[in-house]
N, C-alpha and C positions, 0 to 999 in steps of 0.2 A: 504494500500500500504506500505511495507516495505521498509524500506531504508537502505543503509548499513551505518554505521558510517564513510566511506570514503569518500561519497557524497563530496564535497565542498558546501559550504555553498550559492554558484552564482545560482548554479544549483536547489537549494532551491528556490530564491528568483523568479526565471527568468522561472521559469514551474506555473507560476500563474496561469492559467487552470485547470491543475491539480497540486494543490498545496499537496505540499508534507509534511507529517504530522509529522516532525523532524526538529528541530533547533539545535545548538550547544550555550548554554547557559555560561556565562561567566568563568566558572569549565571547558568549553572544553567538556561535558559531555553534547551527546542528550541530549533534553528534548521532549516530545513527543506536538505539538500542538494541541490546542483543535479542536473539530467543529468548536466552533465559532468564534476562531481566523483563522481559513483558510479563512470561511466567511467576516471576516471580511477583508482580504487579496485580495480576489477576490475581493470584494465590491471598496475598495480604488483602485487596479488596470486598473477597470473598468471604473472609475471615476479620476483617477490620476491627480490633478494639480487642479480640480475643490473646490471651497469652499464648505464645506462641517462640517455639526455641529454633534458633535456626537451623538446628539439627533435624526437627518436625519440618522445615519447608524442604530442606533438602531430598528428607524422605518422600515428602508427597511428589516433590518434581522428578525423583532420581536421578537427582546430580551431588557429586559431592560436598560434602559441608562445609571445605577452604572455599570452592567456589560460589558458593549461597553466600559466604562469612563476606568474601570481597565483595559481591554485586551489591549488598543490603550496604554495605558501608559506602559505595560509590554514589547508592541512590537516594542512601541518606544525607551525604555531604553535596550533592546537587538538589537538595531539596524534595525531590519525591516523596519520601517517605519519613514519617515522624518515627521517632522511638522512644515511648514511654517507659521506663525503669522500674519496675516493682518489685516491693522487699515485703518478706513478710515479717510476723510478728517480731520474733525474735531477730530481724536485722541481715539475716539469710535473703540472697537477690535472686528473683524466682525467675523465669523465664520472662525476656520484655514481651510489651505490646508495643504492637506496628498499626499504622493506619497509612493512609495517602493525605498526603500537604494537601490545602485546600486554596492555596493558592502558589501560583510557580515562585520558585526560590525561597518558599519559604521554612527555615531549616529551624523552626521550632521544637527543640527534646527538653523535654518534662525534666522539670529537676525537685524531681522526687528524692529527698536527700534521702541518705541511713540513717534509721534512727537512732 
């Protein structure tokens, strides 16, 4: 699916369905996304707000867990994806939650301290 470089970047985030295979990376300049970061797109969308370990997306996609571990950290530092931090009682960090940015670049993470 082509995209034209004038898309807006909402239009990107908000067609999670058919996720669209173009980001605007921090140059302003597409960059084209992989498989399986779309995958990985759908997966969290689908799933949005639930805890969720990256070792759990890896399994669902059957890709390795270094590779899930980079894409989430690439899609997170360009803003795609949030990542919310939870601990539980005792101060133990439980699996995060992931959602999708609701607006492009925007690299909002929860700063849910330890208690």
């Amino acid at each position: 699916m082509a995209v034209a470089a004038s898309v807006p970047a909402t239009h990107l985030i908000r067609k999670v369905t058919t996720v669209d295979s173009t980001v605007t990376n921090d140059a302003a300049r597409p960059r084209r996304l992989t498989p399986t970061e779309r995958r990985i797109i759908a997966y969290v969308a689908a799933n949005e707000g639930k805890p969720c370990s990256k070792a759990k997306i890896a399994g669902s996609l059957g890709r390795n867990v270094k590779t899930v571990n980079r894409l989430v950290s690439r899609l997170r530092d360009e803003g795609i994806l949030v990542c919310e931090y939870l601990w539980a009682e005792n101060g133990a960090q439980l699996a995060n939650s992931y959602r999708l940015a609701r607006e492009p670049g925007h690299q909002q993470r929860s700063d849910n301290a330890q208690p």
